[in-house]
PDB file of the backbone (N, CA, C, O) and the ligand in Angstrom, with CONECT records:
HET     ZN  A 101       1
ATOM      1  N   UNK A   1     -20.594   5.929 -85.828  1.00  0.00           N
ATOM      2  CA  UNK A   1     -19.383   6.530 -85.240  1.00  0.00           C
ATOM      3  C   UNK A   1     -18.701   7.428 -86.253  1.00  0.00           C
ATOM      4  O   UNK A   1     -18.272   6.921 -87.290  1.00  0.00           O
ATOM      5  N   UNK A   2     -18.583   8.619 -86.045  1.00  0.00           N
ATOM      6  CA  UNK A   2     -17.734   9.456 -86.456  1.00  0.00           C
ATOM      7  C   UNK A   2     -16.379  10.169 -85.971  1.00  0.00           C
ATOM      8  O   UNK A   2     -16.333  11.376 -85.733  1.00  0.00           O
ATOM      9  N   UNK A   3     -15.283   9.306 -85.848  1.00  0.00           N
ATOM     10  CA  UNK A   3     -14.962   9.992 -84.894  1.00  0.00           C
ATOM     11  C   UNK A   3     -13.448  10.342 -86.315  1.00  0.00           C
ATOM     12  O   UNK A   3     -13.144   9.806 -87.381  1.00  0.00           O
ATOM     13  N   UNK A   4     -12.944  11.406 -85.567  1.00  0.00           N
ATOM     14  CA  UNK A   4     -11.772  12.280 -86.285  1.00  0.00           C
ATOM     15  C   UNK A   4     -10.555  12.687 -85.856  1.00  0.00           C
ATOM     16  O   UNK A   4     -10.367  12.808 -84.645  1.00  0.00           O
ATOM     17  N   UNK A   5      -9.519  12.968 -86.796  1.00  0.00           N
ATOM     18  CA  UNK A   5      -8.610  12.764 -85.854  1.00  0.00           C
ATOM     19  C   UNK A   5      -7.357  13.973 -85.965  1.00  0.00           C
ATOM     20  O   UNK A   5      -7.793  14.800 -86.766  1.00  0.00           O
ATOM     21  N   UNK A   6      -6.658  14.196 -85.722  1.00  0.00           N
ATOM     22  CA  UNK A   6      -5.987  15.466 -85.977  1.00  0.00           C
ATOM     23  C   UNK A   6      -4.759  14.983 -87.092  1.00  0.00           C
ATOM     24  O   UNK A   6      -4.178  13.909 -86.935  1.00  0.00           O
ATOM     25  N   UNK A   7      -4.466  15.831 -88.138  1.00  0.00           N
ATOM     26  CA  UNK A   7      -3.624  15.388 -89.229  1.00  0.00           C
ATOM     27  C   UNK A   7      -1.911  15.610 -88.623  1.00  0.00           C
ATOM     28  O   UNK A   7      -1.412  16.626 -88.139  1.00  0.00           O
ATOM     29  N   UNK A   8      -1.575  14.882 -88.753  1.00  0.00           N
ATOM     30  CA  UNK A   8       0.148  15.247 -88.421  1.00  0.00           C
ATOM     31  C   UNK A   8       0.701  16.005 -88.973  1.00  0.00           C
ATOM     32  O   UNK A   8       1.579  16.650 -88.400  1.00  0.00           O
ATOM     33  N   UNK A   9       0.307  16.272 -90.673  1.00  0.00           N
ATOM     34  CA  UNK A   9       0.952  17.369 -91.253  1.00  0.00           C
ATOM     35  C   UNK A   9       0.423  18.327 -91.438  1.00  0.00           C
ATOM     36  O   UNK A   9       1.201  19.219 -91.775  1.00  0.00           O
ATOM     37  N   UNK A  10      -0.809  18.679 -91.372  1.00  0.00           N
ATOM     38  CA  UNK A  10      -1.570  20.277 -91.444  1.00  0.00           C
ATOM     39  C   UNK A  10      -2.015  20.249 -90.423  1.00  0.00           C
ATOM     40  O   UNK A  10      -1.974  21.387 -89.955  1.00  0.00           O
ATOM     41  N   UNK A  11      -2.579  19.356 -89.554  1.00  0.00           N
ATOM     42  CA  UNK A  11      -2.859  19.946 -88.147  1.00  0.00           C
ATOM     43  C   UNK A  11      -4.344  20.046 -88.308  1.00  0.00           C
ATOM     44  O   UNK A  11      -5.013  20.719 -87.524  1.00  0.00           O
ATOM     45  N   UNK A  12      -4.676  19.634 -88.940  1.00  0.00           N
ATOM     46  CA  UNK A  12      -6.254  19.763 -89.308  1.00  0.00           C
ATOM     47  C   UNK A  12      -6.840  18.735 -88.501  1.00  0.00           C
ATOM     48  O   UNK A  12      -6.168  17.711 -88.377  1.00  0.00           O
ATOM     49  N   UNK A  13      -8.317  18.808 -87.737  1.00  0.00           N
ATOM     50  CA  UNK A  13      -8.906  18.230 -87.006  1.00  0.00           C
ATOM     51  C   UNK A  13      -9.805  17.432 -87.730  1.00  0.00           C
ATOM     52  O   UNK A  13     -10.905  17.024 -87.358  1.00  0.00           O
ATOM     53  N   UNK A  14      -8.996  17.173 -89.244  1.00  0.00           N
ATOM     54  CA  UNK A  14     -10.367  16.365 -90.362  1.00  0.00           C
ATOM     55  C   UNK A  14      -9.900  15.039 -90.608  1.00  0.00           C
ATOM     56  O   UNK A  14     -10.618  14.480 -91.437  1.00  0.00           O
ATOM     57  N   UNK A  15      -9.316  14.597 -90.349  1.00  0.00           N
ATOM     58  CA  UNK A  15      -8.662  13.171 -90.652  1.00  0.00           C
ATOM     59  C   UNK A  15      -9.867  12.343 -90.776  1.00  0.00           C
ATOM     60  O   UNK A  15     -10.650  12.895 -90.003  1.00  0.00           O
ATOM     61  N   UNK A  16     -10.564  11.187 -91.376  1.00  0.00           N
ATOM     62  CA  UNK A  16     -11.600  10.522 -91.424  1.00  0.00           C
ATOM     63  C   UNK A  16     -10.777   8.673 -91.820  1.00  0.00           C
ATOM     64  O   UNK A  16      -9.977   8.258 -92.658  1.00  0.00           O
ATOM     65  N   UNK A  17     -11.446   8.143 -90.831  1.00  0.00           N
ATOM     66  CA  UNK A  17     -11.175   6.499 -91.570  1.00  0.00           C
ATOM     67  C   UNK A  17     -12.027   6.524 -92.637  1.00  0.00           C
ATOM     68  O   UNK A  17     -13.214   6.831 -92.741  1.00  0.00           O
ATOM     69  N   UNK A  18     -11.116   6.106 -93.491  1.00  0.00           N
ATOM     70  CA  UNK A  18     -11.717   5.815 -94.856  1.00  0.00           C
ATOM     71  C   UNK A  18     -11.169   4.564 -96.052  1.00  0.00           C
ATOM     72  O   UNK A  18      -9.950   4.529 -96.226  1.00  0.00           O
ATOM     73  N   UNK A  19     -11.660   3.993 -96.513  1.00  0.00           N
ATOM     74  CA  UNK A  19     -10.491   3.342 -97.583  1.00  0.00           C
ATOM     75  C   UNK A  19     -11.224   4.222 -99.313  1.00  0.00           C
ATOM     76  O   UNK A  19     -12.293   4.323 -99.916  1.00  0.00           O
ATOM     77  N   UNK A  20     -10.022   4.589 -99.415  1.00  0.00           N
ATOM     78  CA  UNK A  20      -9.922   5.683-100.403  1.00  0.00           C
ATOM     79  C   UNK A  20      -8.768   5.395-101.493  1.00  0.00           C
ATOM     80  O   UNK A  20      -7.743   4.933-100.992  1.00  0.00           O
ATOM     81  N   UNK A  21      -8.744   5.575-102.846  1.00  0.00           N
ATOM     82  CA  UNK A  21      -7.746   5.835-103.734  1.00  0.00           C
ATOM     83  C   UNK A  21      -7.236   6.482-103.511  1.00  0.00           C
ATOM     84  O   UNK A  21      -7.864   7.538-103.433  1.00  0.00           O
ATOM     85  N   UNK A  22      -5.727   6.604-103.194  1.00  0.00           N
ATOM     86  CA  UNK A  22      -4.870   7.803-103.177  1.00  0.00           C
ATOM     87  C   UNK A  22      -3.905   7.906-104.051  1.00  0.00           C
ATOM     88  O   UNK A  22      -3.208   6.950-104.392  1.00  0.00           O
ATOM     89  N   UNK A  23      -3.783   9.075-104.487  1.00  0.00           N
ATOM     90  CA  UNK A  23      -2.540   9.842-105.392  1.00  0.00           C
ATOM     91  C   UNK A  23      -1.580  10.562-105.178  1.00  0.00           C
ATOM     92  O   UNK A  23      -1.492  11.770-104.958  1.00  0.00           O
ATOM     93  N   UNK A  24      -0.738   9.638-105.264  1.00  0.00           N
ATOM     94  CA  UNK A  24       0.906  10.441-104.935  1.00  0.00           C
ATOM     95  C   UNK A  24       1.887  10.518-105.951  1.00  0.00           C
ATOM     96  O   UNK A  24       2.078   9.579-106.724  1.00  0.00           O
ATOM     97  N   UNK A  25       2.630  11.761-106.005  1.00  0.00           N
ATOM     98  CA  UNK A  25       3.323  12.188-107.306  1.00  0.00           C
ATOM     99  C   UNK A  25       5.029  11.164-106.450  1.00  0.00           C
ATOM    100  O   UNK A  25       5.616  11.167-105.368  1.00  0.00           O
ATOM    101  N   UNK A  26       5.153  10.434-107.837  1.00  0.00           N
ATOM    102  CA  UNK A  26       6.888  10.223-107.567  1.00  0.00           C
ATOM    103  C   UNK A  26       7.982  10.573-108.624  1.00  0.00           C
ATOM    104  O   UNK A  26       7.943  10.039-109.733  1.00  0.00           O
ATOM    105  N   UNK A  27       8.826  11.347-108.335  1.00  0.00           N
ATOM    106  CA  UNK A  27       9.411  11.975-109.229  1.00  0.00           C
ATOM    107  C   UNK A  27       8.666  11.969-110.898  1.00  0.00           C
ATOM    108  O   UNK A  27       8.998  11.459-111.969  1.00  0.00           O
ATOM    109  N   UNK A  28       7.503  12.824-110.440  1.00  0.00           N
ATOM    110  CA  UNK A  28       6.965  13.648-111.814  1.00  0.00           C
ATOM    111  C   UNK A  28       5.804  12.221-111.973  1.00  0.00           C
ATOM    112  O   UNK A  28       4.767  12.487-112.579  1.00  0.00           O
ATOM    113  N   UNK A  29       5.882  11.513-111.720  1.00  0.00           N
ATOM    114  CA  UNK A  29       4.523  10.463-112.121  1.00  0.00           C
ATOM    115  C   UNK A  29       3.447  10.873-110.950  1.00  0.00           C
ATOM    116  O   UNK A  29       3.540  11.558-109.932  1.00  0.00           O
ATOM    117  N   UNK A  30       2.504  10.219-111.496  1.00  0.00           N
ATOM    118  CA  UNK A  30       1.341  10.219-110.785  1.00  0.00           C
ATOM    119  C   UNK A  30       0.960   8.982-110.573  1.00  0.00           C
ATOM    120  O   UNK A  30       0.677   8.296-111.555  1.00  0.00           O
ATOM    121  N   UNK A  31       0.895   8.582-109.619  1.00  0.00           N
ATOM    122  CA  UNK A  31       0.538   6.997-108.688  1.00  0.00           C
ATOM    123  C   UNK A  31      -0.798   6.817-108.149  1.00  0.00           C
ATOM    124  O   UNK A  31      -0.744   6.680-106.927  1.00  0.00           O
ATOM    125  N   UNK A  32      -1.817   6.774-108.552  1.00  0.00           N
ATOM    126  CA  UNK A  32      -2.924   6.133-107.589  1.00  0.00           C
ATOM    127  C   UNK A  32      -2.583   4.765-107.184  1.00  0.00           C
ATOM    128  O   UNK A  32      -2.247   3.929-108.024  1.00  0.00           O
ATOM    129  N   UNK A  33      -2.659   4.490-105.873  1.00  0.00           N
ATOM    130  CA  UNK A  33      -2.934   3.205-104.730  1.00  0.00           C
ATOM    131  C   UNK A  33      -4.283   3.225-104.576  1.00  0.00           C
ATOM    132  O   UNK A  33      -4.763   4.054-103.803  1.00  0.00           O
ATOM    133  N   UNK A  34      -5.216   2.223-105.355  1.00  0.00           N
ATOM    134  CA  UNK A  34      -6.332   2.123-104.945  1.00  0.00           C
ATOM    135  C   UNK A  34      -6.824   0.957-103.442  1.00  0.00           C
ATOM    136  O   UNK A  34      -6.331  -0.041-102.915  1.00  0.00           O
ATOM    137  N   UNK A  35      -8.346   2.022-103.178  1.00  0.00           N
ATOM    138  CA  UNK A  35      -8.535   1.393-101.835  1.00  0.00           C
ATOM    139  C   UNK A  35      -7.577   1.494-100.933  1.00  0.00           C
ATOM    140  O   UNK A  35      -7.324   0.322-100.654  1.00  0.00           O
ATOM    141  N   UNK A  36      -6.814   2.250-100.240  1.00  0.00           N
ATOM    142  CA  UNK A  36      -6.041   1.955 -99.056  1.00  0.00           C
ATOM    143  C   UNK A  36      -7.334   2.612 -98.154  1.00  0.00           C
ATOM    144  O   UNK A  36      -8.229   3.456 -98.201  1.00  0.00           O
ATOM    145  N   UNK A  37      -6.625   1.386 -97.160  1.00  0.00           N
ATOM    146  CA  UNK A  37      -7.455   1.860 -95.613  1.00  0.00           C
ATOM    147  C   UNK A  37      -6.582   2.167 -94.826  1.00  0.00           C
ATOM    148  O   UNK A  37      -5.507   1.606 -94.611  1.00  0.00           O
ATOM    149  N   UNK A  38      -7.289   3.625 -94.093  1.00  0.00           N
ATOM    150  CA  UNK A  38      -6.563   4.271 -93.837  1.00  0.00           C
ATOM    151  C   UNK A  38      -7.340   5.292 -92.514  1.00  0.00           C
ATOM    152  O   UNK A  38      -8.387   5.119 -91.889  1.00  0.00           O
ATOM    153  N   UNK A  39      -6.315   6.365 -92.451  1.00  0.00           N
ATOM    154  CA  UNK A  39      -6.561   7.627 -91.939  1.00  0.00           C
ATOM    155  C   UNK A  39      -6.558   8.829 -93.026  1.00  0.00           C
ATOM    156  O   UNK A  39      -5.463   9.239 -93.414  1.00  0.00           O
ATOM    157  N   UNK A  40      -7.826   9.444 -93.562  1.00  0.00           N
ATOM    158  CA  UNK A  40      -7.100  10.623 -95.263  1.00  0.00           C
ATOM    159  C   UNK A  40      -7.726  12.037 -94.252  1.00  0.00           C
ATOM    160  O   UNK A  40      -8.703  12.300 -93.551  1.00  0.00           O
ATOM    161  N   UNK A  41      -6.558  12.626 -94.683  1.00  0.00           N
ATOM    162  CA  UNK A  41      -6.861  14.224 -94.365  1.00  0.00           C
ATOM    163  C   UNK A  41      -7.425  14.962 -95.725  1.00  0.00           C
ATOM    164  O   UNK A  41      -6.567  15.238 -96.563  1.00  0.00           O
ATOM    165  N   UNK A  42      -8.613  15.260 -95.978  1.00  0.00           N
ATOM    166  CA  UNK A  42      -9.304  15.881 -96.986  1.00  0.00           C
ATOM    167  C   UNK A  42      -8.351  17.494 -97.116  1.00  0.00           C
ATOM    168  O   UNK A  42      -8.461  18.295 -98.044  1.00  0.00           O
ATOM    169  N   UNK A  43      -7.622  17.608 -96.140  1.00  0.00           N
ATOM    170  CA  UNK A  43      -6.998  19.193 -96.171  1.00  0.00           C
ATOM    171  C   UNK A  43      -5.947  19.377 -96.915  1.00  0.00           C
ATOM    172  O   UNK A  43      -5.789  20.564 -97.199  1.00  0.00           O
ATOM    173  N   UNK A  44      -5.008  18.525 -97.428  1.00  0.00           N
ATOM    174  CA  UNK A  44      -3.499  18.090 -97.250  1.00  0.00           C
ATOM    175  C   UNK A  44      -3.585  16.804 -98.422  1.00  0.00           C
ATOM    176  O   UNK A  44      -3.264  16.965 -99.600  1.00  0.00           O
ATOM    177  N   UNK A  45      -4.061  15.569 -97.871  1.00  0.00           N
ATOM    178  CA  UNK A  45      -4.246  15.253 -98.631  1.00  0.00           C
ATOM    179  C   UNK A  45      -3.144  13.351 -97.978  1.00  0.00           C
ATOM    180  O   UNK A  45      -3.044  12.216 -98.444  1.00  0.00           O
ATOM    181  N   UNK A  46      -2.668  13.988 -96.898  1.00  0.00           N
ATOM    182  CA  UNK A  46      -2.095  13.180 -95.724  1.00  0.00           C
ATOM    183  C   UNK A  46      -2.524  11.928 -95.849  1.00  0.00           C
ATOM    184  O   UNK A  46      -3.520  11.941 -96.572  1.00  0.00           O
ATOM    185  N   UNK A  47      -2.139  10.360 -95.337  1.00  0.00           N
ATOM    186  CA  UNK A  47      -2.859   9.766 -94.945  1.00  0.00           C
ATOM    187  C   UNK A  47      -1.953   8.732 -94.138  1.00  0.00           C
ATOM    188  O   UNK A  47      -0.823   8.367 -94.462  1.00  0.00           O
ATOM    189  N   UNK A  48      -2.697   8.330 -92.999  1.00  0.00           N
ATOM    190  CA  UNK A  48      -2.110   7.992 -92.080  1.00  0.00           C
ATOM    191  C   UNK A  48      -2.386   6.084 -92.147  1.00  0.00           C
ATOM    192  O   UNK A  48      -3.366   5.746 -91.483  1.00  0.00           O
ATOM    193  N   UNK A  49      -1.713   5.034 -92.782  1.00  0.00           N
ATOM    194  CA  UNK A  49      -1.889   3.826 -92.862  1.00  0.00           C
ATOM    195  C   UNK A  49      -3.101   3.385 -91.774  1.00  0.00           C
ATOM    196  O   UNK A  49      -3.386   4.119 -90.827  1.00  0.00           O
ATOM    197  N   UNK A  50      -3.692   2.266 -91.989  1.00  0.00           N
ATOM    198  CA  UNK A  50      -4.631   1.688 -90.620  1.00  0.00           C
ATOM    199  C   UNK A  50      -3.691   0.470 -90.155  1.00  0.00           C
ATOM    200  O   UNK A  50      -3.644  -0.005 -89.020  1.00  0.00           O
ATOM    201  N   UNK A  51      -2.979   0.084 -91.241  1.00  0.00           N
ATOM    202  CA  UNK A  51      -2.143  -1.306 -90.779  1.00  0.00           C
ATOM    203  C   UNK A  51      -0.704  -1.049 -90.762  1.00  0.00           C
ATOM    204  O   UNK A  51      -0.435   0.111 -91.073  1.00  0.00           O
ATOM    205  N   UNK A  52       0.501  -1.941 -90.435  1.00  0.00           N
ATOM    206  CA  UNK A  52       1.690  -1.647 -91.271  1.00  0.00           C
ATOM    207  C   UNK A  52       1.453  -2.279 -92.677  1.00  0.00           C
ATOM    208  O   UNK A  52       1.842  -1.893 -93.780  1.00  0.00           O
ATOM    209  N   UNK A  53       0.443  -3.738 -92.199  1.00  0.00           N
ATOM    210  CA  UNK A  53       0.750  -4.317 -93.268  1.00  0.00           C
ATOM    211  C   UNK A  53       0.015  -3.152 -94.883  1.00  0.00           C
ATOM    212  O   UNK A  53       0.498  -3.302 -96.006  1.00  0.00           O
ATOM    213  N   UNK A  54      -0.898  -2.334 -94.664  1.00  0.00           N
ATOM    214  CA  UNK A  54      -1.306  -1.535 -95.504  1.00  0.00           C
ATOM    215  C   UNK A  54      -0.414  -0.614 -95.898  1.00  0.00           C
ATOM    216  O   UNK A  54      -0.401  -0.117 -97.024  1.00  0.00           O
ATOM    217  N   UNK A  55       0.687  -0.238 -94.615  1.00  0.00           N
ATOM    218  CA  UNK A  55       1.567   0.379 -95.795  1.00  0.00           C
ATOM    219  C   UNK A  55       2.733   0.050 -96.343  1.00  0.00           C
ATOM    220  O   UNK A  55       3.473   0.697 -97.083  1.00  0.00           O
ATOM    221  N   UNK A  56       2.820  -1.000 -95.914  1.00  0.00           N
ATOM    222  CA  UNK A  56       3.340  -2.112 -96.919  1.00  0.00           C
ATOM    223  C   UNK A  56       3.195  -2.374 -98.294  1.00  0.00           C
ATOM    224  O   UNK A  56       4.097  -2.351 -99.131  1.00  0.00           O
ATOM    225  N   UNK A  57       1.819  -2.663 -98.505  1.00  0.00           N
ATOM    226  CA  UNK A  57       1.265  -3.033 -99.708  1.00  0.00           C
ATOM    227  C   UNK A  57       1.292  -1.419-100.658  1.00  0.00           C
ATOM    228  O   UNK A  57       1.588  -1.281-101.845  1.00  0.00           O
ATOM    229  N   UNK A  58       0.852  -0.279 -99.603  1.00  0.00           N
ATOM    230  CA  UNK A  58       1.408   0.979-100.355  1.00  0.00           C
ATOM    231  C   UNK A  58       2.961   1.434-101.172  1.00  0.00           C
ATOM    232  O   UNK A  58       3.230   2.061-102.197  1.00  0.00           O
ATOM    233  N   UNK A  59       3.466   1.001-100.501  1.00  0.00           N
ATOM    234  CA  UNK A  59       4.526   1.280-100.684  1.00  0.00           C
ATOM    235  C   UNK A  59       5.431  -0.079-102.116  1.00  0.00           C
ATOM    236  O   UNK A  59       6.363   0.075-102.906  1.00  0.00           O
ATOM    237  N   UNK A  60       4.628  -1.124-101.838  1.00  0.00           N
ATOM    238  CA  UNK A  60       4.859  -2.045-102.912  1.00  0.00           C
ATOM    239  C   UNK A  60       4.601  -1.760-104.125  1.00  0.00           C
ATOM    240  O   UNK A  60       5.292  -2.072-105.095  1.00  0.00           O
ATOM    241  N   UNK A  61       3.614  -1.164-104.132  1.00  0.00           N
ATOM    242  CA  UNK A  61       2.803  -0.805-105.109  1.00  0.00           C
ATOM    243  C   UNK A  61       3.189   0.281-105.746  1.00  0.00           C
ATOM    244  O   UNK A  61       2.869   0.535-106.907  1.00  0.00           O
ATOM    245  N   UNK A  62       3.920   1.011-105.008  1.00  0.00           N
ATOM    246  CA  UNK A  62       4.226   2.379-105.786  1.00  0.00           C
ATOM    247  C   UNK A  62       5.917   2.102-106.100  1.00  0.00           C
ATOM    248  O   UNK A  62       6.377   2.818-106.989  1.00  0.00           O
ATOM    249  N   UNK A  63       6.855   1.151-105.462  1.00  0.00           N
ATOM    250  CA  UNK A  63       8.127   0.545-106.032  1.00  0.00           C
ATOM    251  C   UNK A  63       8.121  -0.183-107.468  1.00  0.00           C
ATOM    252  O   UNK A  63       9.059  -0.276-108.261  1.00  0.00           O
ATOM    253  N   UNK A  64       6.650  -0.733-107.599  1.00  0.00           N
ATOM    254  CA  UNK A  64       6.058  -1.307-108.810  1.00  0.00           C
ATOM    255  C   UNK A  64       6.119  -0.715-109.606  1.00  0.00           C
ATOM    256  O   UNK A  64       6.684  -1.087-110.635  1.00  0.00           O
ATOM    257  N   UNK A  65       5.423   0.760-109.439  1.00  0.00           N
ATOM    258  CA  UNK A  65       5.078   1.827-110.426  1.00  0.00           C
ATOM    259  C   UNK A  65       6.089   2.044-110.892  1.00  0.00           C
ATOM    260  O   UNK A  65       6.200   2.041-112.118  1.00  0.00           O
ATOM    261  N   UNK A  66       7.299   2.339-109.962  1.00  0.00           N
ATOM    262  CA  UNK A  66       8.529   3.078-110.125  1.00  0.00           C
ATOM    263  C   UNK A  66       9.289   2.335-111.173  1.00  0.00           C
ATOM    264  O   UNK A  66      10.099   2.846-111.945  1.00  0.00           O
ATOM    265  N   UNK A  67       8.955   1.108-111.125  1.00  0.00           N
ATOM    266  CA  UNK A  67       9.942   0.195-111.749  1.00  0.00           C
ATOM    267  C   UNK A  67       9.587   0.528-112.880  1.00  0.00           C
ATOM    268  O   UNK A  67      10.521   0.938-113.570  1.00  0.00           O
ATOM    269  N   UNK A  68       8.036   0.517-113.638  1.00  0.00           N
ATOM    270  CA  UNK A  68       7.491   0.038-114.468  1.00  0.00           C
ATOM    271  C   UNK A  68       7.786   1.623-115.546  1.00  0.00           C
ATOM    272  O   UNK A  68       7.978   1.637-116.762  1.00  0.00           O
ATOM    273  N   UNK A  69       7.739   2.650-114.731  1.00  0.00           N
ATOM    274  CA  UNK A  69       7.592   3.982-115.066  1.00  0.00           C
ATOM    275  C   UNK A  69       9.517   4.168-115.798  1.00  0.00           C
ATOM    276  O   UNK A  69       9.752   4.681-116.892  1.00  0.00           O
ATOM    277  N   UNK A  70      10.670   3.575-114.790  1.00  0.00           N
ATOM    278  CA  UNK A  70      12.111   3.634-115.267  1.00  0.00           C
ATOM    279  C   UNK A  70      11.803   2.808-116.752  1.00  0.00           C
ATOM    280  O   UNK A  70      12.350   3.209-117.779  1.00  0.00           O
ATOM    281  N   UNK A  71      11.129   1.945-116.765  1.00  0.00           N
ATOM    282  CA  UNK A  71      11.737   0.872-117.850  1.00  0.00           C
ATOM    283  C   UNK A  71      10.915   1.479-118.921  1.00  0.00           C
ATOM    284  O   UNK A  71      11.323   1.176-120.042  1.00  0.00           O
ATOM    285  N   UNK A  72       9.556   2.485-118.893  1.00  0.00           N
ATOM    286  CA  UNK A  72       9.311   2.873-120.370  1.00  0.00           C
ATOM    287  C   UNK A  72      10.349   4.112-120.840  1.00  0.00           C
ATOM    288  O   UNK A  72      10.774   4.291-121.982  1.00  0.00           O
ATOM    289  N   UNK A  73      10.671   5.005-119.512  1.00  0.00           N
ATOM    290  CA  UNK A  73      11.882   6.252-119.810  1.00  0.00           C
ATOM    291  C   UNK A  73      12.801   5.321-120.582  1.00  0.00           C
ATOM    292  O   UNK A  73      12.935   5.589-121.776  1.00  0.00           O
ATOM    293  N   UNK A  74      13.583   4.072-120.007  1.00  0.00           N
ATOM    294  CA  UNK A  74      14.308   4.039-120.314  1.00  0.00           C
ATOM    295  C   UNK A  74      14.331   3.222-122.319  1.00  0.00           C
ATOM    296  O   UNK A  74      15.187   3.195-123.203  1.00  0.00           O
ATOM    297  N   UNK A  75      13.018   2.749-122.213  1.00  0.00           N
ATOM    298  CA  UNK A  75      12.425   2.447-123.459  1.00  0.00           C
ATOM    299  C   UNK A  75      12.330   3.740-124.673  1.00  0.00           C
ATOM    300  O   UNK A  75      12.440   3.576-125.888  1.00  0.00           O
ATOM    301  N   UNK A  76      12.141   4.792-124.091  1.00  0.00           N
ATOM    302  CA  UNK A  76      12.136   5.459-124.460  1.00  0.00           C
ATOM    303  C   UNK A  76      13.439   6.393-125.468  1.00  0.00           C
ATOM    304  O   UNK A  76      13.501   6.925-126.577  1.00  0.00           O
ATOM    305  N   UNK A  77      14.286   6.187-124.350  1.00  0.00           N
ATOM    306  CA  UNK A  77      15.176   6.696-124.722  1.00  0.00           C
ATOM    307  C   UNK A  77      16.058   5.843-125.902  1.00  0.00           C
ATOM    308  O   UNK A  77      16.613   6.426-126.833  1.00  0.00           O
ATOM    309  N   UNK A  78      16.097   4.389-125.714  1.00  0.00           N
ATOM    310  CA  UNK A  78      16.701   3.651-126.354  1.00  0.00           C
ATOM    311  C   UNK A  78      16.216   3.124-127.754  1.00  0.00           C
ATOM    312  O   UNK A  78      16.723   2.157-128.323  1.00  0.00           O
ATOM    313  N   UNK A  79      15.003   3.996-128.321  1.00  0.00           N
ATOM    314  CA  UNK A  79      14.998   3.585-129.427  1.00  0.00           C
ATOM    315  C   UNK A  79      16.060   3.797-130.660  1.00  0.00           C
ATOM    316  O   UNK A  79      16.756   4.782-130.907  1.00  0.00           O
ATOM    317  N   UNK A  80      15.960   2.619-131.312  1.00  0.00           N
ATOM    318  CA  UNK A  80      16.928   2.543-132.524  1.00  0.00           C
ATOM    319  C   UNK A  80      17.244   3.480-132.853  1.00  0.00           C
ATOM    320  O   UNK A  80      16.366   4.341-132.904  1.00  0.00           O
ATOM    321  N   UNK A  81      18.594   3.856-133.247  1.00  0.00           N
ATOM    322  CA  UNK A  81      18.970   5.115-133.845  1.00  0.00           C
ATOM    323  C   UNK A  81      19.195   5.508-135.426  1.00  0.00           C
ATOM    324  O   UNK A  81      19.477   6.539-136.038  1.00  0.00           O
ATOM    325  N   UNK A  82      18.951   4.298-135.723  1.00  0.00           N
ATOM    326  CA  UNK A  82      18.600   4.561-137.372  1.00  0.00           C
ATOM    327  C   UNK A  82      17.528   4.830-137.423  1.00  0.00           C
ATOM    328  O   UNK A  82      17.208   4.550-138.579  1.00  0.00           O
ATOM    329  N   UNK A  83      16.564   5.269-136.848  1.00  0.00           N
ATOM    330  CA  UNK A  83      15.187   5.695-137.230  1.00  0.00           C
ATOM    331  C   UNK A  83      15.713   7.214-137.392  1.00  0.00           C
ATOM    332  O   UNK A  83      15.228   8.005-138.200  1.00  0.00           O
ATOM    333  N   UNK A  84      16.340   7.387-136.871  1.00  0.00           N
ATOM    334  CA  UNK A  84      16.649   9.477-136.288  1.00  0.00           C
ATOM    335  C   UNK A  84      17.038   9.348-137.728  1.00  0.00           C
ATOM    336  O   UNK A  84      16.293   9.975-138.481  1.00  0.00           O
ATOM    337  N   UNK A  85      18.015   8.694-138.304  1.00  0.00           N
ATOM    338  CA  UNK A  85      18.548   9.042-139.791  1.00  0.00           C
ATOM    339  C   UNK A  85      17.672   8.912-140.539  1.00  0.00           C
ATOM    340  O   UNK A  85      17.850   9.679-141.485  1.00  0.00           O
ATOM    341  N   UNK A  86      16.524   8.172-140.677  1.00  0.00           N
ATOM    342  CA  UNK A  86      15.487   7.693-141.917  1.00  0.00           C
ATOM    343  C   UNK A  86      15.103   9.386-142.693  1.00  0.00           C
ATOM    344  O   UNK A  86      14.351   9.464-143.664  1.00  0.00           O
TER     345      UNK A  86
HETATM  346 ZN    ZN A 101      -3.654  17.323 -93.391  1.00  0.00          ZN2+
END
């Protein structure tokens, strides 16, 4: 079975079930969600969940990132400031 499906956001007639790594930018990071199953538009780059519960777990996963991504900025920023004087 091949069957395909039309993309919601480009309109493209390429949509394919697939479970695929996907990469999504969140404010300036780059997120791969590996394995989601799904709907992926090869055009765009779209993808349309197969479950809620899948985009659920998407979306967990990338609140994860988010978290993990604030706390090195903010690691970042907070190093000791007697080092700047050394
Ligand atoms: Zn598309």
């Amino acid at each position: 079975m091949n069957e395909q499906r039309q993309c919601g956001s480009c309109g493209m007639k390429s949509m394919e079930r697939a479970i695929l790594d996907v990469n999504r930018n969140f404010q300036g990071h780059t997120l791969t969600i590996p394995a989601v199953d799904g709907w992926h538009c090869p055009s765009c780059g779209e993808v349309e969940f197969a479950s809620r519960e899948e985009a659920e777990r998407f979306f967990d996963a990338a609140q994860a990132n988010q978290k993990e991504a604030t706390r090195s900025q903010a690691e970042a920023l907070s190093a000791p400031s007697e080092a700047a004087w050394d």
